[in-house]
Structures are given as structure tokens and as C-alpha cells.
N, C-alpha and C positions, 0 to 999 in steps of 0.2 A: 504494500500500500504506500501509496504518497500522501501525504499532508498536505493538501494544499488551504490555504487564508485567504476567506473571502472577505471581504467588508463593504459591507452599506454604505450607502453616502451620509447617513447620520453617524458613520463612526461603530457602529456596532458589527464586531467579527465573529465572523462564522470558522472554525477549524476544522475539517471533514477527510478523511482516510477514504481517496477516491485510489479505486483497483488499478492497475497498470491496462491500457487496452483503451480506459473512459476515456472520454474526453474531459476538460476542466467542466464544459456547458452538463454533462451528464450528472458530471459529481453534484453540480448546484442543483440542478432540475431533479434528481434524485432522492436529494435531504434536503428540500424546500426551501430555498437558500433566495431570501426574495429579493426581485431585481433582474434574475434572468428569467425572462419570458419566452426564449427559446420558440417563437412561433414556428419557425420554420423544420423544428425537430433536428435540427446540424447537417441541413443542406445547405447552409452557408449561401442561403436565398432572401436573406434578412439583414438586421443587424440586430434583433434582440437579444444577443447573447451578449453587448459591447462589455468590455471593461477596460481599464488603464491598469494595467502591467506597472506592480512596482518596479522602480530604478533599477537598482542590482540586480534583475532579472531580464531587462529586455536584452542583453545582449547573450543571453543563454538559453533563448528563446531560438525555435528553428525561424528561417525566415519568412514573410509572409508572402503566402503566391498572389499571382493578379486577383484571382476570383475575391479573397479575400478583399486585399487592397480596393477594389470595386464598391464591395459593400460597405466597407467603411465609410462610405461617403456617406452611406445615409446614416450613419449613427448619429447620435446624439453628441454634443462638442468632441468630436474626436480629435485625438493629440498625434498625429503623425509620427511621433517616436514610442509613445505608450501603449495607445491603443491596439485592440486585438479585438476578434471574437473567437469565443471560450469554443467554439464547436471547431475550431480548426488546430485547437492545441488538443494534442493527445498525451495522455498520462505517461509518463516513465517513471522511473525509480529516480533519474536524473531530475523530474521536478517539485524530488518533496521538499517541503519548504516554499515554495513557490506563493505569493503573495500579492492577489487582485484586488482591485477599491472597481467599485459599481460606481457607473455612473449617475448622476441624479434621479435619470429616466431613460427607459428607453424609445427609441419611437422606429 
């Protein structure tokens, strides 16, 4: 299992031991981690999974392919160096510890 740290935009953190295989969007959609609305189910047809990627983490992050890159437009303020969605990160052992902040809203 990984650990990954979700946090709400008020500040309140979620800790969750998501299996190696999940995605980070599963782990939250899983243990009702609220904030990721995940409409799309991790067809990465959306942006409700957005989040900002803490610092010490985006550059340990794989990189993002276009499709991604795409949907990020329509996320919610997305940060071109932070941002991410959760349905296109998959689990390793590589990202326990790994630590998201939710954006305000999704849209």
C-alpha cells in the first residue's frame, strides 16, 4: 500500500493506504475523500479529479501526456506546474507519501 494525503481546500487531510494498480482518483473516490467528483470515472474526459500536487512531489511525478495536458484547461485555476488529474496518476510503492490539496471546486 501507499499512503497517499489528500487535503481539502479548508485545510482538512485525508490519509488513505490506496493498493499499488489504483489510481490516486480511485483511492479518493473509494474512501469518500470529498472534492473529487471523478464524473468521468478516469477516462480523463473531464477535469473533476483536478488537484495541485505538493512541491517536493511534482518533479517525481511521471510526466503528463497531451490528453491530460488538454483537460487541464478546463479545470478549475489550474497551476501549470502543480496541477494534475488524480485518474492519470497510478499508484506505486514509489508514491507513498505523496501529498494533494483539492482545489476549491471542481467544475
Amino acid at each position: 500500500m501507499a499512503k497517499i494525503t489528500y487535503i481539502e481546500h479548508n485545510g482538512t487531510p485525508h490519509e488513505i493506504d490506496v493498493k499499488p494498480g489504483m489510481t490516486v482518483m480511485e483511492g479518493a473516490r473509494d474512501n469518500g475523500v470529498p472534492g473529487i467528483d471523478a464524473d468521468c470515472g478516469g477516462a480523463c474526459a473531464c477535469s473533476t479529479c483536478h488537484v495541485y500536487v505538493a512541491a517536493e512531489w511534482i518533479d517525481r511525478l511521471p510526466a503528463k501526456d497531451p490528453m491530460e495536458e488538454d483537460m487541464l484547461d478546463f479545470a478549475y485555476q489550474p497551476d501549470p506546474a502543480r496541477s494534475r488529474l488524480t485518474c492519470q496518476l497510478k499508484v506505486t510503492q514509489e508514491l507513498d507519501g505523496l501529498v494533494v490539496h483539492l482545489p476549491e471546486r471542481q467544475i
